[in-house]
N, CA, C and O of each residue as an XYZ file, in Angstrom:
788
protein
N      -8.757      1.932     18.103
C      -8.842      1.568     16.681
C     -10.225      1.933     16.147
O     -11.279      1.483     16.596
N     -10.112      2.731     15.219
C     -11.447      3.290     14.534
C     -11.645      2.262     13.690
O     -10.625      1.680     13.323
N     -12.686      1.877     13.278
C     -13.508      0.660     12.500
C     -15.021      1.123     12.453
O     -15.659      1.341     13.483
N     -15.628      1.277     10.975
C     -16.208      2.052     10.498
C     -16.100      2.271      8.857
O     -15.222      2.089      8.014
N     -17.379      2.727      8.858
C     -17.860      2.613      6.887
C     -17.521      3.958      6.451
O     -17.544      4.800      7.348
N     -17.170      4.414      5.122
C     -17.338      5.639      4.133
C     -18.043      5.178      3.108
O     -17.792      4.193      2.415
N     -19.265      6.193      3.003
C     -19.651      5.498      1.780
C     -19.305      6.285      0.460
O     -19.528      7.487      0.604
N     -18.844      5.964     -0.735
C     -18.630      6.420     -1.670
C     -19.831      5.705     -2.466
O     -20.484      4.687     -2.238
N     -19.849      6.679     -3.516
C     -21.034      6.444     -4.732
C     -21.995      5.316     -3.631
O     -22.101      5.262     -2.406
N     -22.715      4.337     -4.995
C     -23.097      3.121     -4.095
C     -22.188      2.703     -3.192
O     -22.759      2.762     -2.103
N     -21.077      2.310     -3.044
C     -20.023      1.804     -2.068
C     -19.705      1.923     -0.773
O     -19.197      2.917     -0.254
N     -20.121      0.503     -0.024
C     -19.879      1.241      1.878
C     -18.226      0.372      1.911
O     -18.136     -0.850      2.024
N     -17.105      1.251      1.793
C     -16.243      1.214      1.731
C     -16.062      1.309      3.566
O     -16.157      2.191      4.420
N     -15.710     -0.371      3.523
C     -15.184     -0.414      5.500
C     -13.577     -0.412      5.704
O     -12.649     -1.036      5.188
N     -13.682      0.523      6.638
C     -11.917      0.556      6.965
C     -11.759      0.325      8.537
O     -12.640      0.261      9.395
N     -10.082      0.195      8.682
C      -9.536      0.484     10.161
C      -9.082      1.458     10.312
O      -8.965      2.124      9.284
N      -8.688      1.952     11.336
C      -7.511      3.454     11.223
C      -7.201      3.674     12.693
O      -7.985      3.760     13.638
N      -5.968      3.742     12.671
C      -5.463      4.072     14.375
C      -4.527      4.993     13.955
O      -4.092      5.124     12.810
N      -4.206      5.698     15.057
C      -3.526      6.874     14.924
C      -3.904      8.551     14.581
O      -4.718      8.825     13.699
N      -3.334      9.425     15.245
C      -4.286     10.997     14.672
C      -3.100     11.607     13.547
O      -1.965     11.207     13.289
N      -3.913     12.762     13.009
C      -3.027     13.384     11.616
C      -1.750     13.615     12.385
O      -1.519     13.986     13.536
N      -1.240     13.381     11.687
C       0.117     13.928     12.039
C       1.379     13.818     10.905
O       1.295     14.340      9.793
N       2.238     13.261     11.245
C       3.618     13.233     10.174
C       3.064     13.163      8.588
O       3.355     13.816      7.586
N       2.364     12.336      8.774
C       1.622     11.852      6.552
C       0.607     10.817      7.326
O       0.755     10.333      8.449
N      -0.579     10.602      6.295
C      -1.047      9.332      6.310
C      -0.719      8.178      5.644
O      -0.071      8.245      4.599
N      -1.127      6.979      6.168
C      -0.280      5.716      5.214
C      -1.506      5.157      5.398
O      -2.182      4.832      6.375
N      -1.685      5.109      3.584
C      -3.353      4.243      3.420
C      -2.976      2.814      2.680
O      -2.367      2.700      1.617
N      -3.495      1.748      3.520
C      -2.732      0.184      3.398
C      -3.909     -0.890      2.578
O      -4.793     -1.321      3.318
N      -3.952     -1.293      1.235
C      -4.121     -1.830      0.673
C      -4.340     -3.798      1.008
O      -4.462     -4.169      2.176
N      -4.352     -4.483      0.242
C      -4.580     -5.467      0.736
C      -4.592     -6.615     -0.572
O      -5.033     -6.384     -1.698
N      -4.075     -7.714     -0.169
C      -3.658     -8.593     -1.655
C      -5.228     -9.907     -2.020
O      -5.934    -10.330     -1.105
N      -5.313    -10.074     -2.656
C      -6.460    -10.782     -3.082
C      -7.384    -12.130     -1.801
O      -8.509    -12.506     -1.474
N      -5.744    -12.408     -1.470
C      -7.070    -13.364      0.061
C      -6.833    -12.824      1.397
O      -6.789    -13.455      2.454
N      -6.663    -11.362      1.176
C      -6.318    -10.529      2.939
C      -7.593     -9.800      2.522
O      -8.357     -9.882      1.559
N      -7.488     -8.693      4.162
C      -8.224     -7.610      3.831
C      -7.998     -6.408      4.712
O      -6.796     -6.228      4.517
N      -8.368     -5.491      5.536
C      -7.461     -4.645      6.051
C      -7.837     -4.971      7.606
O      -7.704     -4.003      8.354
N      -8.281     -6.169      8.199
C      -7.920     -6.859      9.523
C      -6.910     -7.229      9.176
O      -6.453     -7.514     10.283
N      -6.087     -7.488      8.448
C      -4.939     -8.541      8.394
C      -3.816     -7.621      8.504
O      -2.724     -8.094      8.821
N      -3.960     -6.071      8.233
C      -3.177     -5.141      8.888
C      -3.076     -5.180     10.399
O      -1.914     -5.226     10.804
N      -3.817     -5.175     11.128
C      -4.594     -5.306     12.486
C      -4.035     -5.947     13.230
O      -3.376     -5.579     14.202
N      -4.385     -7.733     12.581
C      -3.489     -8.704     13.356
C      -1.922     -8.654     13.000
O      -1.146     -9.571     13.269
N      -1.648     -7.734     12.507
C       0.377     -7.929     12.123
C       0.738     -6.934     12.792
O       1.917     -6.607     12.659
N      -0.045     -6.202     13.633
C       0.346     -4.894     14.406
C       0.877     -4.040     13.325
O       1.709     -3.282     13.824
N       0.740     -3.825     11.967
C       1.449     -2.593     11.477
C       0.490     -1.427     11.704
O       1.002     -0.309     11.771
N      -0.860     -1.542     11.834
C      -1.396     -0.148     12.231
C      -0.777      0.090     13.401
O       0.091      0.962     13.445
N      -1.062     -0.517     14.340
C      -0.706      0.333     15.641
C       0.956      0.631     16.013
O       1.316      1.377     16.923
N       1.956     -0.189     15.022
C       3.375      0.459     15.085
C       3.045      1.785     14.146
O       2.992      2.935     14.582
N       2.911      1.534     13.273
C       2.999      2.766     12.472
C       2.314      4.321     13.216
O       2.774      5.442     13.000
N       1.069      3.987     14.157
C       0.519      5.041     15.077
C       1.117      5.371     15.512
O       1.300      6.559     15.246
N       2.022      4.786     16.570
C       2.767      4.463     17.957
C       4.245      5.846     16.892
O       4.688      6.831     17.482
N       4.615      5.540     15.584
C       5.518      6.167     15.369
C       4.940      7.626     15.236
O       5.738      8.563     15.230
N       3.624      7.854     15.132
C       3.155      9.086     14.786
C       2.477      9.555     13.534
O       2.188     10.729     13.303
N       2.229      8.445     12.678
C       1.647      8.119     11.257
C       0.081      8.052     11.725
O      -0.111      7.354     12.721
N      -0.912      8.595     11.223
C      -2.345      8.149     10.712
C      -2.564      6.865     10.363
O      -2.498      7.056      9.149
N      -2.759      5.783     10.453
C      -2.896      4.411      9.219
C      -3.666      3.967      9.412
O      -3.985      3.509     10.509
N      -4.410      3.921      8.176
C      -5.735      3.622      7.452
C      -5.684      2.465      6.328
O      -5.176      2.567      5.211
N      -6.171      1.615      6.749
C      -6.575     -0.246      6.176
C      -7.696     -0.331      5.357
O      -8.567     -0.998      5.916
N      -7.966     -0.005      4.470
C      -9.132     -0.567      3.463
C      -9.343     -1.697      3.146
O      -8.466     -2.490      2.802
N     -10.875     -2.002      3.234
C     -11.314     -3.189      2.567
C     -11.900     -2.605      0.835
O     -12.589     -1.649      0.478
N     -11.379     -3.463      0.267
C     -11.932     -2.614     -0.652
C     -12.824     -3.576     -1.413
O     -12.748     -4.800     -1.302
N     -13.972     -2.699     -2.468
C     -14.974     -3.535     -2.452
C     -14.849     -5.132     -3.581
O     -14.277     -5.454     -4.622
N     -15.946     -5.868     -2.385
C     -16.069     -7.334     -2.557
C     -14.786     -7.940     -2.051
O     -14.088     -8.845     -2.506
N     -14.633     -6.907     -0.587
C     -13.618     -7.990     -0.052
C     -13.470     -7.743      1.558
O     -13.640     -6.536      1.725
N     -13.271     -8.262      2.574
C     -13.369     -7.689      3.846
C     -14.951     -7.642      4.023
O     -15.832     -8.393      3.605
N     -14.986     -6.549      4.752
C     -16.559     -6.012      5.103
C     -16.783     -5.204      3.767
O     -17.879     -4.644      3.793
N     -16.317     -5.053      3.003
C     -16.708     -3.815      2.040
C     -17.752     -4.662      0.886
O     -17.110     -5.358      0.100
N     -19.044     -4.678      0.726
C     -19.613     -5.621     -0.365
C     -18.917     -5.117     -1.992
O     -18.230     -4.227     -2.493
N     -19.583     -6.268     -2.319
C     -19.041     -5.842     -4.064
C     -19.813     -4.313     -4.396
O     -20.608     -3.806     -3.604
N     -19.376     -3.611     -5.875
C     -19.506     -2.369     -5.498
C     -19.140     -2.331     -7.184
O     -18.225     -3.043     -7.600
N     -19.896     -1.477     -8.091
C     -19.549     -0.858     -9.556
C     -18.788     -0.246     -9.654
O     -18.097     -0.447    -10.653
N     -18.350      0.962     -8.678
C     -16.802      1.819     -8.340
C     -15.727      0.774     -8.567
O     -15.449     -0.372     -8.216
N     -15.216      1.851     -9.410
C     -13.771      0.804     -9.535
C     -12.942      1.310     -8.387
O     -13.092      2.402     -7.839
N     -11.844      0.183     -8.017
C     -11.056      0.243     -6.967
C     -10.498      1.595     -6.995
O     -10.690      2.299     -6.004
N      -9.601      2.225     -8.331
C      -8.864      3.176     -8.022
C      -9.841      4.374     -7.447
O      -9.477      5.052     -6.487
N     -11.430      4.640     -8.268
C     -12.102      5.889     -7.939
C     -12.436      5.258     -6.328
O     -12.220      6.327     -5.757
N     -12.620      4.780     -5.754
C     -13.037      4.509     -4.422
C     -11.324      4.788     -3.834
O     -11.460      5.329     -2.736
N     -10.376      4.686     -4.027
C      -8.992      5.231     -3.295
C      -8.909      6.459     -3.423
O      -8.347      7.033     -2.491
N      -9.473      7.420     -4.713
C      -9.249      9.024     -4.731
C     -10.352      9.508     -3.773
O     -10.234     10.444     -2.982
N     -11.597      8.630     -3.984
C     -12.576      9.240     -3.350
C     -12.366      9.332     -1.728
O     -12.691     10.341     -1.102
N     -11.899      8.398     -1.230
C     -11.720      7.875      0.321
C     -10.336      9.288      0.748
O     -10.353      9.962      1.779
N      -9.291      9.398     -0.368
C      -8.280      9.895      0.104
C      -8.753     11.912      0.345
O      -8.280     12.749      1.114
N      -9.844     12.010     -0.709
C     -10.532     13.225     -0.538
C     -11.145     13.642     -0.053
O     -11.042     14.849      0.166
N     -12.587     12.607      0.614
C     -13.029     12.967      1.558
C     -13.078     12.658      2.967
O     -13.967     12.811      3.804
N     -11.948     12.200      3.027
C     -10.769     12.117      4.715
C     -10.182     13.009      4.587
O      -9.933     13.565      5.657
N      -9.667     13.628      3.453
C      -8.884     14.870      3.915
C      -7.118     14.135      4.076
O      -6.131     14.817      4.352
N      -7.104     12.774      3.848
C      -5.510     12.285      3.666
C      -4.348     13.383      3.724
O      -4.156     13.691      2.548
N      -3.624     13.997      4.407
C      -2.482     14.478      3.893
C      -1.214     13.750      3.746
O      -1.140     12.663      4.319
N      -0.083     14.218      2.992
C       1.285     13.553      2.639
C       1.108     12.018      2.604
O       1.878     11.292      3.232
N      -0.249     11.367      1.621
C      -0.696     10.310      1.553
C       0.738      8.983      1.098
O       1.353      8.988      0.031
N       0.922      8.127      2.085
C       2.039      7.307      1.011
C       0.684      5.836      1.538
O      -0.064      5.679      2.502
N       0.962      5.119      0.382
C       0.088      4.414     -0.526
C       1.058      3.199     -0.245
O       2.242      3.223     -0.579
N       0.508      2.226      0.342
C       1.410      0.394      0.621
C       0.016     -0.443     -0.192
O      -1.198     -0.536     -0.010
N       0.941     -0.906     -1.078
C      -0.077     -2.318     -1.639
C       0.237     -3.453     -1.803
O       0.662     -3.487     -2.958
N       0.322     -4.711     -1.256
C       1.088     -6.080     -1.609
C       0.033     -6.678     -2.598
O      -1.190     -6.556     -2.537
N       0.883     -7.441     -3.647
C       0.049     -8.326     -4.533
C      -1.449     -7.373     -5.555
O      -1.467     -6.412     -6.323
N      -2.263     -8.099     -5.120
C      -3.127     -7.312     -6.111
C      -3.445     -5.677     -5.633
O      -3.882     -4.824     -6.407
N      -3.133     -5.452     -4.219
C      -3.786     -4.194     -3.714
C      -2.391     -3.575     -4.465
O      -2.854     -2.627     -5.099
N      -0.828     -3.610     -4.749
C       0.108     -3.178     -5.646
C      -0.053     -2.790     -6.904
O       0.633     -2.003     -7.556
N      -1.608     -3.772     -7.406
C      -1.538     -3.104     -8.922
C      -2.405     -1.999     -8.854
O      -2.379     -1.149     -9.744
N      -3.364     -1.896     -7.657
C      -3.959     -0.816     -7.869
C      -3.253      0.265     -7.137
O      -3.655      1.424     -7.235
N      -2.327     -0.015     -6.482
C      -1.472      1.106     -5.854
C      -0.686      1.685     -7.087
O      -0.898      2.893     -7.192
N       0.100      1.222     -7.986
C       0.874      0.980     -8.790
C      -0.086      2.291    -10.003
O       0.201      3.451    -10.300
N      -1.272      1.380    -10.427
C      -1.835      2.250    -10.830
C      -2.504      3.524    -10.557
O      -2.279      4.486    -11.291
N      -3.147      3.597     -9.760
C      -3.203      4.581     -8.770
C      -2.459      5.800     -9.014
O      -3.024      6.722     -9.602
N      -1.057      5.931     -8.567
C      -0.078      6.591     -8.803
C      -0.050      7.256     -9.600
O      -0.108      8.483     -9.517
N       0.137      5.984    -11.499
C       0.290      6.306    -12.292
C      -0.868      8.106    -12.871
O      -0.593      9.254    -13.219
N      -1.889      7.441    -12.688
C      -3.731      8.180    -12.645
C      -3.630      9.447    -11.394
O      -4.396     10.406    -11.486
N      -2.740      9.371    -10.363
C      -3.570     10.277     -9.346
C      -1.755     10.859     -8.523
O      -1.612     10.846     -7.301
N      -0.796     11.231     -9.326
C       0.425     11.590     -8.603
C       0.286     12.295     -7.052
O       0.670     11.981     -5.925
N      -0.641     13.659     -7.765
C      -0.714     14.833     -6.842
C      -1.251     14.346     -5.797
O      -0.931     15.018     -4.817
N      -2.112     13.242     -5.471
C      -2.807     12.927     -4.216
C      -1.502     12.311     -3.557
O      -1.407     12.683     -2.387
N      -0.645     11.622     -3.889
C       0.088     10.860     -3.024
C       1.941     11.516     -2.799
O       2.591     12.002     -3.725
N       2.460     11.345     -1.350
C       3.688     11.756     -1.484
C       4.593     10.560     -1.646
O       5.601     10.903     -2.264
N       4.605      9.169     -1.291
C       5.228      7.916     -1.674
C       3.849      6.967     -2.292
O       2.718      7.069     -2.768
N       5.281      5.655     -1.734
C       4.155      4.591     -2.834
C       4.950      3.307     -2.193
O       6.142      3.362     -2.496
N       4.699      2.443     -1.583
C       5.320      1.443     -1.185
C       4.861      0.143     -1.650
O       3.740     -0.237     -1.312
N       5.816     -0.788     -2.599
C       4.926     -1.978     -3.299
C       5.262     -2.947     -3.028
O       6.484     -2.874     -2.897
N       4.731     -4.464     -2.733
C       5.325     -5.563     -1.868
C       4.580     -6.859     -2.669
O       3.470     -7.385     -2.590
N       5.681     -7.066     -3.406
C       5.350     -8.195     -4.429
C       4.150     -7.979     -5.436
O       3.220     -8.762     -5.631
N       4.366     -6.758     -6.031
C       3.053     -6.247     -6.511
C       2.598     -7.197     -8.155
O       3.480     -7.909     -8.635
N       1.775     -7.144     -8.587
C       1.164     -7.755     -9.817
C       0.910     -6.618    -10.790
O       1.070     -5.471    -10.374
N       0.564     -6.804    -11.931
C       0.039     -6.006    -12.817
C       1.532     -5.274    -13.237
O       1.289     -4.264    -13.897
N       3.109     -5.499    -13.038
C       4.110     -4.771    -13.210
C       4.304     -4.763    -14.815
O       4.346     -3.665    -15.369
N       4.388     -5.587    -15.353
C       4.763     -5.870    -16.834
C       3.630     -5.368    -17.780
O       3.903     -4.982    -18.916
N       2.329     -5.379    -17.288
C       1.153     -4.719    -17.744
C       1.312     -3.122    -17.598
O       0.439     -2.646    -18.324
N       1.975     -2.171    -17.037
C       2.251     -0.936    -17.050
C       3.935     -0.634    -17.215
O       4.409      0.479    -16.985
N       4.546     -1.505    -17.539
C       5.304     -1.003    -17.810
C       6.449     -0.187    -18.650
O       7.664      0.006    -18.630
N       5.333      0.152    -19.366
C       5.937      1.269    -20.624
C       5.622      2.666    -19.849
O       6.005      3.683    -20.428
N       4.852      2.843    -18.390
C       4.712      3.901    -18.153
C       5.459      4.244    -16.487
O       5.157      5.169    -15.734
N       6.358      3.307    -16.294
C       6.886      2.985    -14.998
C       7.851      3.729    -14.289
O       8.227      3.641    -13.120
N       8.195      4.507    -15.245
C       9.547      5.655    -15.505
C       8.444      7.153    -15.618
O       8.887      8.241    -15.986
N       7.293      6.976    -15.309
C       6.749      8.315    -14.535
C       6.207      8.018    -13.700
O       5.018      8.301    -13.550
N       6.961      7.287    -12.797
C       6.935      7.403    -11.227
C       7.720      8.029    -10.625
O       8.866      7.583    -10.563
N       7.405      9.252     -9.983
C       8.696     10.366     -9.569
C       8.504     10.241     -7.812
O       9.053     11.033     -7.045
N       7.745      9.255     -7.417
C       7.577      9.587     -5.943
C       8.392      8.158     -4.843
O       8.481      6.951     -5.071
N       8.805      8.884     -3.807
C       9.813      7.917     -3.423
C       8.909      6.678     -3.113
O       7.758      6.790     -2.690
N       9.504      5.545     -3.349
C       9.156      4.267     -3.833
C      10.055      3.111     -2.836
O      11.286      3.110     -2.831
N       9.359      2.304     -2.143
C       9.977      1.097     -1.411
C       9.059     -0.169     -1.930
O       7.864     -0.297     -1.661
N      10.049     -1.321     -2.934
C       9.867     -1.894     -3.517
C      10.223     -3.192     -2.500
O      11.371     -3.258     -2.061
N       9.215     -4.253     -2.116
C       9.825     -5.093     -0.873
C       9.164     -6.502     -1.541
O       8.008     -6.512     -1.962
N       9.903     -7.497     -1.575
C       9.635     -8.913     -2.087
C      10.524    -10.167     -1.658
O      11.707    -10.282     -1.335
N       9.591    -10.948     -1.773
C       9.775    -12.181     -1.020
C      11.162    -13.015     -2.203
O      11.195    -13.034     -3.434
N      12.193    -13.637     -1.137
C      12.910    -13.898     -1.724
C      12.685    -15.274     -3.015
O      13.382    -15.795     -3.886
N      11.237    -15.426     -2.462
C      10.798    -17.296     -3.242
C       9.528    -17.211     -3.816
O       8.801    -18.183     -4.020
N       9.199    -15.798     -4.133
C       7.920    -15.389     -4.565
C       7.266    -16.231     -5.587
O       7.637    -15.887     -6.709
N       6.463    -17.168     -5.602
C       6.553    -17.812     -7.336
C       4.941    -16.969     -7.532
O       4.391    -17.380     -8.553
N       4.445    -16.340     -7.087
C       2.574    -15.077     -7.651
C       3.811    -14.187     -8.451
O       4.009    -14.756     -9.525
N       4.415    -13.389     -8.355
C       4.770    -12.157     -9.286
C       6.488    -12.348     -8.550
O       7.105    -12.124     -7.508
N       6.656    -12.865     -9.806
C       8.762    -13.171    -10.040
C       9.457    -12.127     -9.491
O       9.100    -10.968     -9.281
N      10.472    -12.674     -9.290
C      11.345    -10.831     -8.422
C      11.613    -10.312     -9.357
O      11.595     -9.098     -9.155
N      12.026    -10.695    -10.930
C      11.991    -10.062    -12.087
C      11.178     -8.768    -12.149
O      11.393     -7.902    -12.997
N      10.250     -8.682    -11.224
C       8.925     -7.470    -11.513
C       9.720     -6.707    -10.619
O      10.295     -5.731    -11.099
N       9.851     -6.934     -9.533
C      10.487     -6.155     -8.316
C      11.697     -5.544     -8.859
O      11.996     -4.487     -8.305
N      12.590     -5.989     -9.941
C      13.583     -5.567    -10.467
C      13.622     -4.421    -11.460
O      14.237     -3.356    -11.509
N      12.784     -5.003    -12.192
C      12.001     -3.963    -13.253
C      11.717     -2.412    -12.688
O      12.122     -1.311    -13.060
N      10.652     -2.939    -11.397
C      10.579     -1.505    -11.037
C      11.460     -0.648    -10.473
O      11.661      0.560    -10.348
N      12.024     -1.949    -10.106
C      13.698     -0.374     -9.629
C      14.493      0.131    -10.335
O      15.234      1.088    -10.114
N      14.355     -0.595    -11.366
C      15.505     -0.053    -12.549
C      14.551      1.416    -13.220
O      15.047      2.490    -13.559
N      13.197      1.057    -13.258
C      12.549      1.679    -13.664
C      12.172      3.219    -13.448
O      12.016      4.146    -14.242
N      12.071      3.098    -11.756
C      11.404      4.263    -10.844
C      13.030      5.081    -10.366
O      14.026      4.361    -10.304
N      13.116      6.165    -10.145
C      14.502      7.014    -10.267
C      14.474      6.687     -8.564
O      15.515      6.298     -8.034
N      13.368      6.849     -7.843
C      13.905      7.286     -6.746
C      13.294      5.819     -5.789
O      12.741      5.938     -4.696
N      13.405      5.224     -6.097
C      13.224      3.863     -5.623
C      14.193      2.933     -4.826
O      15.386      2.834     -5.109
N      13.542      2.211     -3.733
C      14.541      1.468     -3.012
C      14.031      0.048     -2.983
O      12.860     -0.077     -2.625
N      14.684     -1.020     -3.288
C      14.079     -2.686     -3.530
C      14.780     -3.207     -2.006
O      15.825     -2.639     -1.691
N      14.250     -4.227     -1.099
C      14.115     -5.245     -0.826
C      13.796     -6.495     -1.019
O      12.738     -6.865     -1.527
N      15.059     -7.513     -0.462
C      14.406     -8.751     -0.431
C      14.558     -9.380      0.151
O      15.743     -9.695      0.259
N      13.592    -10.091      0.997
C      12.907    -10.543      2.295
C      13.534    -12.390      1.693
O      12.837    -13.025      0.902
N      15.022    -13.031      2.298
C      15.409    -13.743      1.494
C      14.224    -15.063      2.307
O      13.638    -15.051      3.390
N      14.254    -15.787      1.509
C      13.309    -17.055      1.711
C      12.158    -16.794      1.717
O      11.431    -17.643      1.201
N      11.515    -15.575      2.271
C      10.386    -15.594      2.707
C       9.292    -16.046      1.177
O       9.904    -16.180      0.118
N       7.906    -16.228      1.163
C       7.222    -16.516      0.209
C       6.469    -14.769     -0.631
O       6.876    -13.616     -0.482
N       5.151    -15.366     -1.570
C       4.467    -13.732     -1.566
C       4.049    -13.087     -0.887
O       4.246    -11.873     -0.928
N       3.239    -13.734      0.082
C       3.209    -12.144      1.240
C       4.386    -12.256      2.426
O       4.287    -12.649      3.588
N       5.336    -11.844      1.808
C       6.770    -11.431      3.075
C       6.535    -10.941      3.895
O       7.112    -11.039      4.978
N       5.343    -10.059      3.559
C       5.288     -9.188      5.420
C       4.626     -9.919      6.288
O       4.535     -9.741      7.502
N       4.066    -10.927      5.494
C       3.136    -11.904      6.847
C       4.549    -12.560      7.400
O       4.936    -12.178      8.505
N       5.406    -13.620      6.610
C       6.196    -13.993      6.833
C       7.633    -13.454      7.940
O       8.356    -13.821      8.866
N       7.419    -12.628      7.253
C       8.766    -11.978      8.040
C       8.443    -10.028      8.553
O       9.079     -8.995      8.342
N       7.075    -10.359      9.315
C       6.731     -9.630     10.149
C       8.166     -8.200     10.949
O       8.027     -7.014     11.250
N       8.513     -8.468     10.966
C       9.808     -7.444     12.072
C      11.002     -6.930     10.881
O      11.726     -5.936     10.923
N      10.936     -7.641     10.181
C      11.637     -6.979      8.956
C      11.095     -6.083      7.729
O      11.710     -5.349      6.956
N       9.510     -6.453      7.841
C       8.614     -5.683      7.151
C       8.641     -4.344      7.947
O       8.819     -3.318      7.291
N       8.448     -4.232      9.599
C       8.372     -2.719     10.093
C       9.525     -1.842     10.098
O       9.593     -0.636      9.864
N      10.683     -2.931     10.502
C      11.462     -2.505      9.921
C      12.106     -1.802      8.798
O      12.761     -0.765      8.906
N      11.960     -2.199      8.131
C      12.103     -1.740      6.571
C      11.352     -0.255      5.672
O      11.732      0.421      4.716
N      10.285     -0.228      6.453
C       8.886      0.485      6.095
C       8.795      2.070      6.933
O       8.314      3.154      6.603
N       9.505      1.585      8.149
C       9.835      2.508      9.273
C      11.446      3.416      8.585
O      11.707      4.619      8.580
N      12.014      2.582      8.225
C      13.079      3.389      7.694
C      13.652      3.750      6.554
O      14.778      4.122      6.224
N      12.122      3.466      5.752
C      12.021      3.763      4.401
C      11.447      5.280      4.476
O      11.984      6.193      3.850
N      10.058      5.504      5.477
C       9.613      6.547      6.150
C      10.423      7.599      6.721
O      10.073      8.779      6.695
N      11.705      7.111      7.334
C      12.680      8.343      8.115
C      13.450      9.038      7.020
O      13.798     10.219      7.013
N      13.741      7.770      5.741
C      14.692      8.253      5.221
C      14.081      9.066      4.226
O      14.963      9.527      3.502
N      13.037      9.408      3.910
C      12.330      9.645      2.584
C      11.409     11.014      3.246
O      11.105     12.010      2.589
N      11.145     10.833      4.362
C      10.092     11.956      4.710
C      10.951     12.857      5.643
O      10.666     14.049      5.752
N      12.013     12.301      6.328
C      12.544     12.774      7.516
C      11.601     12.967      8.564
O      11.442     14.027      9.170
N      10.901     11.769      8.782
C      10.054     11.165     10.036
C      10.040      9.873     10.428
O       9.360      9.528     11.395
């Protein structure tokens, strides 16, 4: 497991990353009280390696190891994805790391080949522009979410053409903590079916 700084602008942007280039990279976001150890301890880096994926955990700044930082979140995700050299980038964000995934997207298509969102925030705030999302999309939410209503999760599927929704029944807002084996699940064969890997 690589663990280690990039620095962008002022920004010592700290990440994890296991796995070598190969199939796409999957750069993993993080919701307002995680950070990208919390990828770590759920084993999704090292399944996602183990399948042959790159995956790369950001802290992003004023959170994790990464200090606070004037870069806004999204220019510190183009910057990180450019000078790594990211290829066939697909983009996972739960909760708040979703709105900047979400946005992201919207701002930076060509960098990314998916987009995977898991109880994301900020949905109703972009959504007059939600229907130019052309990249395959796995929409995953907790069946009892009361942070961001499944109403949002709905929205975006109706919204995004090539989109697939889950719902993780009972589980709370972060489902993938919750229901761990259905999250790799899900994510793994959102990946086969969408990349043919």
């Amino acid at each position: 497991m690589l663990d280690t700084v990039e620095k962008i602008g002022d920004c010592q942007l700290h990440y994890l990353q296991a796995g070598e280039a190969g199939k796409a990279d999957l750069l993993f976001l993080h919701g307002m009280k995680f950070n990208a150890a919390t990828w770590q301890e759920l084993g999704t880096l090292d399944k996602m390696a183990a399948e042959g994926f790159r995956a790369t955990a950001l802290d992003l700044p004023g959170f994790g190891q990464s200090p606070e930082s004037d870069v806004s979140p999204l220019k510190v995700v183009k910057q990180f994805i450019i000078n790594k050299k990211l290829q066939n980038t697909i983009l996972v964000g739960p909760s708040m790391g979703g709105r900047v995934s979400l946005e992201f997207s919207l701002a930076n298509p060509e960098l990314l080949r998916g987009l995977v969102l898991v109880g994301a925030v900020g949905v109703e705030e972009n959504k007059e522009r939600l229907a130019e999302i052309m990249l395959p999309t796995l929409i995953v939410w907790g069946g009892e979410d009361a942070i961001s209503p499944i109403s949002n999760g709905h929205l975006l599927d109706k919204s995004i053409d090539s989109s697939h929704m889950v719902i993780i029944d009972g589980a709370p807002h972060p489902c993938y903590l919750e229901q761990p084996d259905i999250w790799h699940w899900e994510l793994t064969s959102f990946l086969a079916e969408n990349f043919g890997i």
